[in-house]
C-alpha angles and dihedrals in degrees: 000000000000123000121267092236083046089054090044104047094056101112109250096207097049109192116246110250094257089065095043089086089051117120099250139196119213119207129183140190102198119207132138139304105351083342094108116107128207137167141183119214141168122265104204098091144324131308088058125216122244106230099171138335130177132143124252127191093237145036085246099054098047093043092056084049100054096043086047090069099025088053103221088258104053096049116113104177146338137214128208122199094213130081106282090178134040130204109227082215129079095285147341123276087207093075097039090065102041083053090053087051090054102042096094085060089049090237105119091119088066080072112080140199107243095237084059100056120104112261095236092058095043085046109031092050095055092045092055087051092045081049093047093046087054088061104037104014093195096034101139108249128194132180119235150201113208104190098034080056087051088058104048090052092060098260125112117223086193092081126035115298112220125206086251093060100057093030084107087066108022141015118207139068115271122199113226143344101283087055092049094051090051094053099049084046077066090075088065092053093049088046094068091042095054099024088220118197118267096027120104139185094263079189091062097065094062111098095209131005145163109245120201094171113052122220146307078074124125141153112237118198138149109256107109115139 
């Protein structure tokens, strides 16, 4: 009988063949036992197309999910909603800042400090980039925050999110909460890719930091200006 992770991590929105050549983005929001979120999107223009989601039990199970439908050669970039960088002082810019930008929404608390994540999210997030990396050792990687992004694009994760909401972004049904964080994730990967205005590298206004993960890694989000 297969595995429970095995059963879980079949995508439930399989692309139709004539996707499967697209150029994709993964993105992933790591967490616990089937609790692992992973999702395959095109990469032409937004909205982006949902190819394939699911949730696995480990990095490594989502990770050989996502690339089963993506195909390793045809992969662009990848977002990861967990800290791919740590500052060596007392916290990261990168998330001061993130909190100030959300302030107006009253959702600085989404932003955490990175001692008081959940391990499976700090662990199991490096080790999908580190899995990623084995298979495309220069594939771009960004971190990513799922539910501040939500907020800055106008839509509160604090209430249920519809289809409709996100159809700017992206067009398909996603099952659950931990698929739709790592498609919208996706955003941040595109965003190192286009460069879109608006959107700046959150990771290059730390002054010193531990990396786990080497470049190219960024963390993509919009709060220019």
């Amino acid at each position: 009988m297969a595995s429970s992770e095995a059963r879980r991590a079949i995508p439930r929105n399989r692309p139709k063949v004539k996707d499967a050549s697209s150029d994709v983005i993964l993105g992933f929001d790591p967490g616990g036992q089937e609790r692992f979120g992973w999702a395959v999107l095109n990469c032409r223009q937004p909205p982006f197309a949902l190819l394939g989601s699911g949730v696995a039990s480990t990095a490594r199970g989502a990770v050989r999910a996502a690339c089963r439908v993506a195909g390793p050669a045809n992969i662009r970039a990848a977002a990861v909603d967990s800290p791919l960088f740590w500052s060596v002082l007392s916290g990261r810019a990168a998330d001061q800042l993130l909190r100030d930008k959300l302030a107006p929404f009253r959702a600085g608390s989404t932003v955490l400090e990175v001692n008081s994540l959940m391990g499976a999210c700090l662990v199991q997030g490096v080790l999908a980039a580190v899995e990623l990396r084995a298979i495309l050792p220069s594939l771009p990687i960004s971190e990513s925050h799922p539910k501040a992004l939500l907020h800055l694009l106008g839509v509160d994760p604090r209430r249920e999110v519809t289809a409709a909401q996100l159809s700017p972004w992206i067009s398909g049904v996603l099952d659950g909460e931990h698929e739709r964080d790592a498609a919208v994730g996706v955003l941040s990967a595109w965003a190192m890719l286009a460069r879109p205005t608006g959107w700046c590298d959150l990771s290059r206004v730390e002054a010193d930091t531990y990396r786990p993960v080497p470049d190219p890694l960024g963390y993509w989000m919009p709060v220019a200006g």
